[in-house]
C-alpha positions as CSV (number, residue, x, y, z in Angstrom):
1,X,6.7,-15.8,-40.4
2,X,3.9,-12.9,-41.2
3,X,1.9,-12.4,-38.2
4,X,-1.8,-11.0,-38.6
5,X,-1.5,-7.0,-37.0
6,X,-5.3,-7.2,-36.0
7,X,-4.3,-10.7,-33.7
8,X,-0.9,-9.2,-32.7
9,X,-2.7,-6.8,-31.5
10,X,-5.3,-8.9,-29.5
11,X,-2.7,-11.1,-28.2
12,X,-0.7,-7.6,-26.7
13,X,-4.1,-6.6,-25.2
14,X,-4.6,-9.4,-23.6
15,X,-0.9,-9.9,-22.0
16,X,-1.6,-6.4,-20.6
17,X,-5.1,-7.4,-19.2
18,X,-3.4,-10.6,-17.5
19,X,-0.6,-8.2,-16.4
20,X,-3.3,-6.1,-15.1
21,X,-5.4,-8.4,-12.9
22,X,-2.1,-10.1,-11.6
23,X,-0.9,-6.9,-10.0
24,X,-3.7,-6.6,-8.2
25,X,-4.0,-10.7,-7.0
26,X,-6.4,-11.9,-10.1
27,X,-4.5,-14.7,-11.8
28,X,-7.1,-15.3,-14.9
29,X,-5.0,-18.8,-14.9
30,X,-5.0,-19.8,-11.1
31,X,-8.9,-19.9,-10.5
32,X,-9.5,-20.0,-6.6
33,X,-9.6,-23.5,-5.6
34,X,-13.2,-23.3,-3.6
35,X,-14.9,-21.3,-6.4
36,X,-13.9,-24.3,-8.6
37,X,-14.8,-27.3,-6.4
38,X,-18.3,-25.7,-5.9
39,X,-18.5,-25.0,-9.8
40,X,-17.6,-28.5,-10.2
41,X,-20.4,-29.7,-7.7
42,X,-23.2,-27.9,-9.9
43,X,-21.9,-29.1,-13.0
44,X,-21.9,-32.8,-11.4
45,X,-25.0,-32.7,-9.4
46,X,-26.9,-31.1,-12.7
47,X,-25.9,-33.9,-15.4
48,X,-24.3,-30.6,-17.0
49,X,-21.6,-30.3,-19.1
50,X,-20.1,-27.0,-18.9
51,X,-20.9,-24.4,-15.6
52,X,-18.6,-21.5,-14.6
53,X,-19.0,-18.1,-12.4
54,X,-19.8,-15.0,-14.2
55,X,-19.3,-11.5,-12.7
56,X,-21.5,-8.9,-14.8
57,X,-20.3,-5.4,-15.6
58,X,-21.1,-2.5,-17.3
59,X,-20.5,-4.3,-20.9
60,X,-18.9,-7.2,-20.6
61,X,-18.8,-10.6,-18.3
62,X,-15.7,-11.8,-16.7
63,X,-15.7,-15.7,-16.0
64,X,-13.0,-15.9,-13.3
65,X,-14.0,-20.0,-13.0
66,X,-15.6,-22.0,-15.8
67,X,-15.6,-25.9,-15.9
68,X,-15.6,-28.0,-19.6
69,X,-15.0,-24.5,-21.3
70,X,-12.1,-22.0,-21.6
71,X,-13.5,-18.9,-21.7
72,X,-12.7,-15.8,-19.4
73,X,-14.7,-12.7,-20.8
74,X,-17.3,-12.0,-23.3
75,X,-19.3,-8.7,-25.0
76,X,-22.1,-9.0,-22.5
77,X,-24.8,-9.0,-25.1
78,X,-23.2,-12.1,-26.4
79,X,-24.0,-13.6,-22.3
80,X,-27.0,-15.7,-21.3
81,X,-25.9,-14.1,-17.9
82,X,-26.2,-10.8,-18.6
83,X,-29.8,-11.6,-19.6
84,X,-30.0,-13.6,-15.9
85,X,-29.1,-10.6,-14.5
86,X,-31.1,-8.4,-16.5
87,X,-34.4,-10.5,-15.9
88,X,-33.7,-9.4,-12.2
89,X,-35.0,-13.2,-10.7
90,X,-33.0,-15.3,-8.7
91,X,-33.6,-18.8,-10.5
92,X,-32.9,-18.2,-14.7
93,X,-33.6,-20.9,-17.4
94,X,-33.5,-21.2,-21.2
95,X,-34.8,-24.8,-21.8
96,X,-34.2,-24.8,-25.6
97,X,-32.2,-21.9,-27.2
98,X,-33.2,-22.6,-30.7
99,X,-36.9,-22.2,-29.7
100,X,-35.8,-18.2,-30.4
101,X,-34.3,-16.2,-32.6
102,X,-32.6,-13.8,-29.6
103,X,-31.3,-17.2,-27.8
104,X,-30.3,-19.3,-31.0
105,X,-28.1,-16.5,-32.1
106,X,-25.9,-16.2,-29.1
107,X,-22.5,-17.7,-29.8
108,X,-22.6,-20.3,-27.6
109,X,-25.5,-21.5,-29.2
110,X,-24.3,-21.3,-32.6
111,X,-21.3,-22.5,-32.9
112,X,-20.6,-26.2,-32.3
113,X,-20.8,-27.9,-30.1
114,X,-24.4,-26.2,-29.8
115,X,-25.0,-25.8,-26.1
116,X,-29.4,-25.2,-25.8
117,X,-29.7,-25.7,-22.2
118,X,-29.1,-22.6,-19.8
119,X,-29.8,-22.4,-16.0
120,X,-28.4,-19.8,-13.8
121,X,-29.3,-18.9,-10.1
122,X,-28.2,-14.9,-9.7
123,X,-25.5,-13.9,-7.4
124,X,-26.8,-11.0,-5.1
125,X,-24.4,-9.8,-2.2
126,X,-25.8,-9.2,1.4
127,X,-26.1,-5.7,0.5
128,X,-28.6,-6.1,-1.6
129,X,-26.4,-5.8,-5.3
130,X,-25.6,-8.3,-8.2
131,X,-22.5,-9.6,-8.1
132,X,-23.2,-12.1,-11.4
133,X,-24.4,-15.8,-12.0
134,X,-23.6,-18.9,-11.5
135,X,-24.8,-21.4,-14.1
136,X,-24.7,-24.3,-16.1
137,X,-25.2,-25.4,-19.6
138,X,-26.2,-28.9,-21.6
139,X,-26.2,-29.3,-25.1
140,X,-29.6,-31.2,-25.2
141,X,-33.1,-29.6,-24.5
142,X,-34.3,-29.8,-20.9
143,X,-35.8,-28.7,-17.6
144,X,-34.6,-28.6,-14.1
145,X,-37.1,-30.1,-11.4
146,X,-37.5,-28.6,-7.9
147,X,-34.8,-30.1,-6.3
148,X,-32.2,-29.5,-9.2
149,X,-33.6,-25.4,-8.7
150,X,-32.5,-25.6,-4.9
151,X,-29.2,-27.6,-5.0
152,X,-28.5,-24.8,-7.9
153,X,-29.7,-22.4,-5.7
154,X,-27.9,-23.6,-2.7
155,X,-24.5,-23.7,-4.0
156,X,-25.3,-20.1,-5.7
157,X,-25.4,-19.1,-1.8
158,X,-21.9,-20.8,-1.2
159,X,-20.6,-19.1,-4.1
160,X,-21.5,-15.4,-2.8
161,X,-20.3,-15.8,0.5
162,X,-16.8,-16.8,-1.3
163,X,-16.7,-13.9,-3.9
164,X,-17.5,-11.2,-0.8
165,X,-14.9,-12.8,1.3
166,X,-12.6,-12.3,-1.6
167,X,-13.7,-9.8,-3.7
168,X,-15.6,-7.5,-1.2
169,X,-14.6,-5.2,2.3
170,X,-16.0,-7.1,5.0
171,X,-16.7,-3.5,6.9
172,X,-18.2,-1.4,4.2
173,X,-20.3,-4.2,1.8
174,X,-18.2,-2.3,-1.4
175,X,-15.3,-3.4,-3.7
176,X,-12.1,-4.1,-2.4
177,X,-9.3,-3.0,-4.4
178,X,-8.6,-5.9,-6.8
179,X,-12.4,-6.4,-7.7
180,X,-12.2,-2.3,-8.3
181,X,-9.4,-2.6,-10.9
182,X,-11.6,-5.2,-12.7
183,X,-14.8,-3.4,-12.7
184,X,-13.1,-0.4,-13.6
185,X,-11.0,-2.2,-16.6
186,X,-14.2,-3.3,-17.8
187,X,-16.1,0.3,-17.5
188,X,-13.5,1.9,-19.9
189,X,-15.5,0.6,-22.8
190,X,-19.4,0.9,-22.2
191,X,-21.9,1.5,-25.1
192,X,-22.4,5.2,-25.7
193,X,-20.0,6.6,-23.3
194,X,-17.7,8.9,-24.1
195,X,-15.7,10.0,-20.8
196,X,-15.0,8.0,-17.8
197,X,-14.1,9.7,-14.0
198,X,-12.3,7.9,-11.8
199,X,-11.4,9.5,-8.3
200,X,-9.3,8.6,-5.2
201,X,-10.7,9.5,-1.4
202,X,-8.6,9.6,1.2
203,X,-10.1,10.6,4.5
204,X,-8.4,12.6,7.2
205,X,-9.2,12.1,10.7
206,X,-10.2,8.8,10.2
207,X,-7.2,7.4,12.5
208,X,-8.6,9.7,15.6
209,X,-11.7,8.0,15.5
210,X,-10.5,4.6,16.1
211,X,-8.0,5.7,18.5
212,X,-10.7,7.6,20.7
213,X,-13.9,5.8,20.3
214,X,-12.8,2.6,19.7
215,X,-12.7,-0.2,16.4
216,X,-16.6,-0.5,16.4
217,X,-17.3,3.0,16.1
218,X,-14.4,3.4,13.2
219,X,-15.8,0.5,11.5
220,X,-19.6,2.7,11.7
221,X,-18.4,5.9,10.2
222,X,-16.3,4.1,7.4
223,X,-19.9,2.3,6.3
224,X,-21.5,5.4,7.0
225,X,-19.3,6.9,4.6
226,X,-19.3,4.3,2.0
227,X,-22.9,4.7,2.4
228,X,-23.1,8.3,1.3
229,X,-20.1,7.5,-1.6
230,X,-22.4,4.7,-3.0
231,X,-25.2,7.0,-2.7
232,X,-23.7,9.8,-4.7
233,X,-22.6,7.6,-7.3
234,X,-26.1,6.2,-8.3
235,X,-26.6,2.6,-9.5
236,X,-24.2,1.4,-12.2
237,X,-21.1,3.2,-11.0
238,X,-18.5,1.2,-8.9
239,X,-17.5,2.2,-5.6
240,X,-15.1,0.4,-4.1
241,X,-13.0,0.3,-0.5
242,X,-9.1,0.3,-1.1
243,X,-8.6,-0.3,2.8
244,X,-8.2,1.8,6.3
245,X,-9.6,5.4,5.3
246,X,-9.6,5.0,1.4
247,X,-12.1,5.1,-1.3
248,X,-12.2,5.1,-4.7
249,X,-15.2,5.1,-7.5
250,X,-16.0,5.3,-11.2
251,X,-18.3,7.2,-12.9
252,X,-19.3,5.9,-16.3
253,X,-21.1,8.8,-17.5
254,X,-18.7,11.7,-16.8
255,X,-19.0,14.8,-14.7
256,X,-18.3,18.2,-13.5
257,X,-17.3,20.4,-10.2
258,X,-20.5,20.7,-9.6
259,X,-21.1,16.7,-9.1
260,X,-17.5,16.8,-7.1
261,X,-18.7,19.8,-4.5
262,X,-21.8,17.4,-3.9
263,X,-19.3,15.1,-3.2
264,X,-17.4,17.1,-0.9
265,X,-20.3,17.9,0.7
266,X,-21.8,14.7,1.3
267,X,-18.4,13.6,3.3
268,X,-18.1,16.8,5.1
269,X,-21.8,16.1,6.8
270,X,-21.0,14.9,10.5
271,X,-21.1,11.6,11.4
272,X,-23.3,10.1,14.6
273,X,-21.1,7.9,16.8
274,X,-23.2,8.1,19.5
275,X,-25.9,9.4,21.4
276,X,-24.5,12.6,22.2
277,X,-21.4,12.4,19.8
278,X,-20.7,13.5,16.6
279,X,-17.3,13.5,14.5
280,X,-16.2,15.5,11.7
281,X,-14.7,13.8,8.5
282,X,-12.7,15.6,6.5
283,X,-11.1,14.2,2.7
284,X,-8.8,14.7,-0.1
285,X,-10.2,13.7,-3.6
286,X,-8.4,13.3,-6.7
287,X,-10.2,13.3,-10.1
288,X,-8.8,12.1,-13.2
289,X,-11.4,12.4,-16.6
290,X,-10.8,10.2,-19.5
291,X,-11.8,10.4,-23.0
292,X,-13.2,7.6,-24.0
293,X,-12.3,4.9,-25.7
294,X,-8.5,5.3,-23.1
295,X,-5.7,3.2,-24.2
296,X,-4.4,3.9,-20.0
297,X,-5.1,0.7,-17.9
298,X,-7.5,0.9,-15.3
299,X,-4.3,0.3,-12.3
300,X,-2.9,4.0,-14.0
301,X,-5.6,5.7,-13.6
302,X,-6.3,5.1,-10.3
303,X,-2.6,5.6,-9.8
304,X,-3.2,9.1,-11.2
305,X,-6.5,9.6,-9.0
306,X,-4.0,8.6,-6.3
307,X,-1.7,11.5,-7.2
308,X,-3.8,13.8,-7.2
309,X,-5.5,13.1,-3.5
310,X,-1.9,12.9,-2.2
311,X,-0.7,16.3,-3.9
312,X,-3.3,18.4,-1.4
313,X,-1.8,18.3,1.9
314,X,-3.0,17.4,5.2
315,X,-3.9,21.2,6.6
316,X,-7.4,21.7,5.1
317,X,-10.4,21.9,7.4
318,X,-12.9,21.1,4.5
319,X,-12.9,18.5,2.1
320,X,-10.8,19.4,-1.0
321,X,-10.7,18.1,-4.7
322,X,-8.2,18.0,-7.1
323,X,-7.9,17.3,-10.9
324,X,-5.1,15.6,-12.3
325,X,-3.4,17.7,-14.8
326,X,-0.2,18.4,-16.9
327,X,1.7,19.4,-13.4
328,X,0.8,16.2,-11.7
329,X,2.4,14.0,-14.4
330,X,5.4,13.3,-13.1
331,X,4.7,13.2,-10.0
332,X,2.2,9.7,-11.2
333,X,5.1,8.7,-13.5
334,X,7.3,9.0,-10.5
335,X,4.3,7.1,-8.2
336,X,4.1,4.5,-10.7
337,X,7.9,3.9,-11.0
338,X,8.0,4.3,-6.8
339,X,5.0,1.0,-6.9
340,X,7.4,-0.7,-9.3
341,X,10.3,-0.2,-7.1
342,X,8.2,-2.0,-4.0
343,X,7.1,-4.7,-6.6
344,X,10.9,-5.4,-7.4
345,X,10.2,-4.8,-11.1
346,X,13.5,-4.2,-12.7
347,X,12.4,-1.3,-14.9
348,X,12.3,1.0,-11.8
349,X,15.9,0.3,-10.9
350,X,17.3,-0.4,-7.4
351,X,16.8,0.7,-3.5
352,X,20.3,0.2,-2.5
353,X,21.5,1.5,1.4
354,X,24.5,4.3,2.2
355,X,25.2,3.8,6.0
356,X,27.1,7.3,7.6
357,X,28.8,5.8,10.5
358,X,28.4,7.0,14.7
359,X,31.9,7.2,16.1
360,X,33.0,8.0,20.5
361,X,35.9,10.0,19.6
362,X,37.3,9.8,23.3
363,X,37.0,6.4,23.2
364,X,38.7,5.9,19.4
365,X,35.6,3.6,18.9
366,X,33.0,3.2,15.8
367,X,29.9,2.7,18.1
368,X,27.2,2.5,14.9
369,X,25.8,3.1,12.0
370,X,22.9,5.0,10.6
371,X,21.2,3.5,7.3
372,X,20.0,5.7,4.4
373,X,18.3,5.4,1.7
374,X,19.4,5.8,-2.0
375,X,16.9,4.7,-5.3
376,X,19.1,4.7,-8.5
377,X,16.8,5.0,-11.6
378,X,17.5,3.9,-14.8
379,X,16.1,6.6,-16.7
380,X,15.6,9.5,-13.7
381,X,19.4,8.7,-12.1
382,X,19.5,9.2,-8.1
383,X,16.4,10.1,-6.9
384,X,16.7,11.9,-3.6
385,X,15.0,10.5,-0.5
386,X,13.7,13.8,0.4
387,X,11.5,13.3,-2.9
388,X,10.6,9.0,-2.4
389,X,10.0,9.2,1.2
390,X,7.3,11.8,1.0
391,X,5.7,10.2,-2.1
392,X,5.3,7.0,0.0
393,X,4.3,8.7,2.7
394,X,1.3,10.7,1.3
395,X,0.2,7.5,-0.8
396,X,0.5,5.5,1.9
397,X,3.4,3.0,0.9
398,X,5.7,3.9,3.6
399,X,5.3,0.6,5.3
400,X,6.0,-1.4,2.2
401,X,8.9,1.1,1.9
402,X,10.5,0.5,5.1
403,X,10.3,-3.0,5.2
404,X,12.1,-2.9,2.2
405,X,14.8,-0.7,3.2
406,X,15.3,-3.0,6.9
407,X,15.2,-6.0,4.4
408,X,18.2,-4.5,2.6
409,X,19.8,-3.7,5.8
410,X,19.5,-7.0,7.4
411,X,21.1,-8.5,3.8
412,X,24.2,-6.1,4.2
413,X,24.7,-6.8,7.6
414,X,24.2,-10.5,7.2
415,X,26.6,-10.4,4.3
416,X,29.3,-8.6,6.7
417,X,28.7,-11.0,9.3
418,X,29.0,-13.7,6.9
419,X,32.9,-12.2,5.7
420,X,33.8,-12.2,9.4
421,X,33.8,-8.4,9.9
422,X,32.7,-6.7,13.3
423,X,29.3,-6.3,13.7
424,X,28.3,-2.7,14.5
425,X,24.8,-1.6,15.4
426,X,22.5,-0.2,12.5
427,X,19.9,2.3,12.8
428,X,17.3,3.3,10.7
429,X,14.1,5.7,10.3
430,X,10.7,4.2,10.5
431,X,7.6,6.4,9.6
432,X,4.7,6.8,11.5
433,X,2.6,4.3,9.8
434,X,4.8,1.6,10.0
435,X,5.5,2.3,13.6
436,X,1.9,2.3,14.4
437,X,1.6,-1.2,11.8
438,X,0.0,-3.8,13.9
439,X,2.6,-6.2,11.9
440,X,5.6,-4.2,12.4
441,X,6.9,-6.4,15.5
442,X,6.1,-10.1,14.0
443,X,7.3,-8.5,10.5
444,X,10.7,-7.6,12.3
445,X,10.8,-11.1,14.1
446,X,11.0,-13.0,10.9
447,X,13.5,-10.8,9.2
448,X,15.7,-11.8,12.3
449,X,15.0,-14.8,12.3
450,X,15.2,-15.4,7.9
451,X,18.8,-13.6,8.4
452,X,20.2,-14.9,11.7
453,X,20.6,-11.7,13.5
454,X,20.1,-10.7,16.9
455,X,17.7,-8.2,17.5
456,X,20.4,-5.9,19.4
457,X,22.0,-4.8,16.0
458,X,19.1,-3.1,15.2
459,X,18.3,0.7,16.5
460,X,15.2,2.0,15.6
461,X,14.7,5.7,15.3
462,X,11.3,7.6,17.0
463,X,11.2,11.2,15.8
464,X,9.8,13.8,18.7
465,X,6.7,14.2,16.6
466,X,5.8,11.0,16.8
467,X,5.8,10.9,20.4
468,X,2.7,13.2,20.4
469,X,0.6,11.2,17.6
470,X,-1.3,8.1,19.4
471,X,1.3,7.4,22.2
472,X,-0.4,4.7,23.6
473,X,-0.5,2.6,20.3
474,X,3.1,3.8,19.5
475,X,4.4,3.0,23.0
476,X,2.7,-0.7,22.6
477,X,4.6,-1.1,19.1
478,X,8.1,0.4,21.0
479,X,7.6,-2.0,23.4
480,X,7.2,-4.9,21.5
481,X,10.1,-4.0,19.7
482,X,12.4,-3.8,23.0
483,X,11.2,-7.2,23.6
484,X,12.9,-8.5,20.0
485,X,16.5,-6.7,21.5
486,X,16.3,-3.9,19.7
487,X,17.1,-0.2,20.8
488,X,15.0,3.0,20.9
489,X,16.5,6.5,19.7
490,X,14.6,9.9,19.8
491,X,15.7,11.6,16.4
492,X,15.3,15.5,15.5
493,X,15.3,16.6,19.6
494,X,14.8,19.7,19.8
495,X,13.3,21.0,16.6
496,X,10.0,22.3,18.1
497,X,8.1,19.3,19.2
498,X,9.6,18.8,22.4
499,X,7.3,17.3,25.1
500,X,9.3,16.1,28.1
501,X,6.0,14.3,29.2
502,X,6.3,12.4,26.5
503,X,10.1,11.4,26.2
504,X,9.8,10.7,29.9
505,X,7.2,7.8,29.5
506,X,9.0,6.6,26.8
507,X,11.7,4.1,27.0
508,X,14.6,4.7,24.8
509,X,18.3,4.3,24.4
510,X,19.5,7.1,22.7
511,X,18.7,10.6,21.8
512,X,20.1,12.4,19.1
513,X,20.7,15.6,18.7
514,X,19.6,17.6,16.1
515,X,22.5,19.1,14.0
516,X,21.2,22.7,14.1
517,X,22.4,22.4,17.9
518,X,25.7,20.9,16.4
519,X,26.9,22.3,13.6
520,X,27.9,26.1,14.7
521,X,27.5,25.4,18.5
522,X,31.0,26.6,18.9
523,X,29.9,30.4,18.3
524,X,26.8,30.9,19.3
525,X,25.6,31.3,23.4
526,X,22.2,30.5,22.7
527,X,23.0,27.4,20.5
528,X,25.4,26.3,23.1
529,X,22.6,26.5,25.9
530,X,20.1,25.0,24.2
531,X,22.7,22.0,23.6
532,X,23.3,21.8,27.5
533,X,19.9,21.4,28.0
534,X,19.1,18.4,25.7
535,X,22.0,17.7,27.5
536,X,20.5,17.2,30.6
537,X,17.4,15.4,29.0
538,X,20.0,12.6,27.8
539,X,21.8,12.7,31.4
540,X,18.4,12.5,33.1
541,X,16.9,9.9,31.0
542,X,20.2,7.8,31.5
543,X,20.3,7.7,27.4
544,X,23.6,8.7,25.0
545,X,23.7,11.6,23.7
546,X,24.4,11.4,20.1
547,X,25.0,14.5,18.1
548,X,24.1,14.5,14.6
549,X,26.0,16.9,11.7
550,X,29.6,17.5,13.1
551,X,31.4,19.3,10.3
552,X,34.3,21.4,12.1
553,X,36.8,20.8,14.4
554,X,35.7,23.7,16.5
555,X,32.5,22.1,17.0
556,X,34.2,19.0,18.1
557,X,36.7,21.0,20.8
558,X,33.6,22.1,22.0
559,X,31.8,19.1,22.1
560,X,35.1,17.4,23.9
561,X,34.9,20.4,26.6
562,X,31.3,19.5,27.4
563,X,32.1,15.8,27.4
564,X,29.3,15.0,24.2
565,X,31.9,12.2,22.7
566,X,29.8,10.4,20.7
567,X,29.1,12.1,17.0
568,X,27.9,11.7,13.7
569,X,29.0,13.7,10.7
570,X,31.3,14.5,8.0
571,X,34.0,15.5,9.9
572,X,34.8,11.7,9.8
573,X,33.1,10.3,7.4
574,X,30.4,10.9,5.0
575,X,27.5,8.2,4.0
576,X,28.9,4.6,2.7
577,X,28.0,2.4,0.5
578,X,27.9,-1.5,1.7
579,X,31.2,-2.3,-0.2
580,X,32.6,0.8,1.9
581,X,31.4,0.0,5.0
582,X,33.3,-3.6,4.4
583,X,36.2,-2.0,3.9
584,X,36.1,0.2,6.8
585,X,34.8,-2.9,8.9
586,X,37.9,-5.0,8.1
587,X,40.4,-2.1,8.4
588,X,38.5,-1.2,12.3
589,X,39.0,-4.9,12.5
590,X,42.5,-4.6,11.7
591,X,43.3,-2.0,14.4
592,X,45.2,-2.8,17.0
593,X,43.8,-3.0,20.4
594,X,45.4,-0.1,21.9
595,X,44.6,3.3,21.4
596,X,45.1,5.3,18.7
597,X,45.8,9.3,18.2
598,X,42.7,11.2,16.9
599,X,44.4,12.0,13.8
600,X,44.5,8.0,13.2
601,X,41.1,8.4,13.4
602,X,40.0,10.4,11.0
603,X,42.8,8.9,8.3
604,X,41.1,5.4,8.6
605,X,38.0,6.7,7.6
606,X,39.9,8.5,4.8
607,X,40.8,5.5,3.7
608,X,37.4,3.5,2.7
């Protein structure tokens, strides 16, 4: 069968425009269900015969609901609404298109069945900007009456409420993130435009705000900041709200540093919180330009606005902007893989867990195991958590990360469970943001609960410099978790963040040693003395003292001679994957009860 290259074509963009808007939670085929019913109210309530929502951009109008016609965007000049919108009135009628040459040659009009009969009411958010039209069309001549005008205009009201509950940020009035990726699909392609900027704003600060003043004054100096964004950009650019502290906007026209410093500066002005209070909001902005007309999809280029926001660094006392270029590449590639990965896309290969297991040599006894993270790439191999975790980090996907890497967990240990293997405690790393995650707790309750495991299997792992960032909201979130069973473990101690304030008014099971004091502590005094005192911490705070990257049997003598049994290292065992960890499970399983010689030790984990 010949296919037609020009409709080949077509058909391929339009699977990657439906790809497009379903990433971001636009199904062009799953309308939402209220938007409809009050659609099908006007067209009832009118005697029409087709109605739909249109959303007006730049150069084109997207229909994300239409009743009695299939239709989900057109050129704009081809649009009645775009001529609604245009006229700048909130009630818009064409009695009889064929009474002019303008009207009778739209395509609607023209081509059979020969709709004549327009009436729109225009869509303007509380904020004072056009979000589109809602109309409705007959194919016969005629004239609404007053009361059809305000039943029209009635439901137009309904329908605005709807599209900024779904469509807009409640806090800021602007774009949230999915209606973003469609004004800025449709801005690639506007008359006479021959470069496109989009840029990614990440504020810094923002979280110190809320913490000290309080939710109401964070939600003022995000609009006040949306404000100045919006302001900057001038009318026809978008500007939308991607959530928390984020930003992002389009400019249609173009532009240079000189338009970014303003930028900066703009964001950089303080911000009144109160009477006698101001704040200081500082940002990292990544520019991408575009040559138009771009081939990219709107989702990569704000990935690629992303990357550049996240390559700055946190340290700066002034706003900063970044370009994306050549030596950001792969590191967006690698973004956009990382997204893919989250998504559970195939492409971006797998997140699979290695667990390194915690042994009390003293007491012959596997006591744990600690999970870590391996992604295995299809086309990049192994890549190294030391280069994912930051990624997620500094784009903020670490919370989607973690929660995928405790889902994996709990699915290996429910598979062991499931064989009849002991079960072991698991612990794992969460970052700051998902510790802080107003979700984390309930999130970790259902993964219990979906996998049938009891929360004391789980050991969660607080690094000493968390303890110092928001410790009221992060001892709330640890305390919520000790209420699902699971353990507390300070990680790192001892690496230069040490505040015994703060690990005293923390609850926690365990503290691990860093393996700096570990590895080596058998010849050096000072090494050995700052082990004795996080030593004493552990003793003090009735916690076990775990110590982390044992390599050498001297170190372990030593370790034996200060009574620090429990250890985790290669000296028994390296990291595991989950079919080793089953076979080590069933031959610990296998042991007999009584006690075995420490060279017994060491050849069962030779063995897996």
């Amino acid at each position: 069968m010949n296919t037609n290259p020009k409709r080949l074509e077509e058909l391929e963009s339009e699977d990657r425009r439906v790809r497009e808007l379903s990433r971001y939670g636009l199904d062009p085929d799953r309308p939402d269900p209220q938007l409809r019913f009050i659609v099908e109210l006007a067209v009832q309530t009118m005697g029409a015969e087709i109605g739909g929502i249109s959303l007006v951009y730049e150069s084109h109008i997207w229909l994300p609901v239409t009743v009695g016609i299939a239709l989900r965007d057109v050129d704009r000049k081809h649009s009645f609404c775009g001529d609604a919108v245009a006229a700048g009135q909130e009630f818009f009628e064409i009695g009889d298109a064929l009474e002019d040459d303008w009207s009778a040659s739209r395509p609607i009009v023209r081509n059979a069945p020969h709709y004549r009969h327009y009436a729109a009411v225009t869509l303007r958010g509380n904020r004072g900007y056009v979000l589109g039209t809602l109309w409705v069309m007959w194919r016969e001549p005629g004239r609404l009456d007053e009361a059809q005008r305000t039943m029209l205009q009635g439901l137009g009201r309904l329908v605005t409420d709807t599209l900024e509950l779904r469509y807009c940020d409640e806090v800021t009035g602007l774009y949230n993130r999915t209606a973003f990726i469609q004004h800025l699909q449709q801005a690639k392609s506007p008359a006479g435009a021959s470069e496109l900027t989009v840029g990614y704003i990440d504020l810094s600060g923002f979280h110190q705000v809320n913490e000290i003043f309080g939710r109401r004054a964070g939600d003022a100096a995000l609009a006040e900041i949306a404000a100045r964004i919006t302001g900057w950009a001038g009318s026809g650019n978008p500007v939308g709200h991607m959530g928390g502290d984020r930003f992002a906007f389009a400019l249609l026209e173009g532009s240079d540093d000189g338009r970014m410093q303003a930028l900066a500066r703009a964001i950089d002005m303080p911000i009144q919180l109160s009477a006698d209070r101001h704040q200081v909001l500082r940002a990292r902005i990544g520019v991408v330009r575009q040559d138009l007309p771009t081939t990219l999809a709107a989702a990569a280029l704000l990935d690629m606005a992303e990357t550049a926001a996240s390559s700055i660094g946190e340290t700066h006392t002034f706003t900063v902007v970044r370009e994306y270029g050549d030596e950001l590449r792969e590191r967006s590639g690698l973004l956009h893989d990382m997204l893919g990965l989250l998504q559970g896309h195939d492409a971006a290969g797998e997140l699979t867990m290695h667990y390194q297991p915690q042994v009390n040599f003293a007491r012959q006894k596997l006591i744990g195991l600690e999970a870590l993270a391996r992604w295995h790439h299809p086309r990049r191999g192994a890549v190294l958590p030391s280069t994912f975790v930051p990624l997620a980090e500094s784009t903020g996907r670490s919370y989607e990360l973690d929660l995928l890497v405790m889902r994996q967990v709990c699915q290996d240990m429910r598979g062991w469970a499931d064989a009849g293997l002991p079960q072991v405690p698991v612990s794992l790393n969460f970052s700051r943001a998902s510790l802080l995650h107003p979700e984390l707790a309930g999130t970790i309750a259902a993964l219990l609960d979906e996998f049938r495991l009891p929360g004391a299997l789980l050991e969660v792992e607080v690094t000493e410099s968390q303890l110092l960032e928001a410790p009221q909201a992060l001892h709330e979130r640890v305390a919520a978790l000790r209420e699902l069973g699971l353990r507390i473990a300070i990680d790192d101690f001892g690496i230069g963040y040490s505040n015994l304030d703060a690990i005293g008014s923390l609850p926690f099971d365990r503290l691990k040693v860093d393996r700096r004091f570990v590895h080596g502590v058998a010849d050096s005094a000072v090494t050995a003395s700052l082990f004795r005192l996080i030593q004493g911490v552990a003793e003090g705070s009735d916690a076990e003292l775990l110590c982390e990257g044992l390599e050498r049997q001297v170190d372990l003598d030593w370790l034996r001679h200060e009574h620090a049994y429990c250890v985790q290292g290669w000296y028994f065992c390296s990291a595991l994957p989950p079919e080793g960890v089953e076979h080590l499970l069933r031959a610990w399983g296998d042991r007999s009860s009584r006690p075995a010689p420490h060279g017994d030790m060491r050849e069962l984990f030779s063995q897996t």
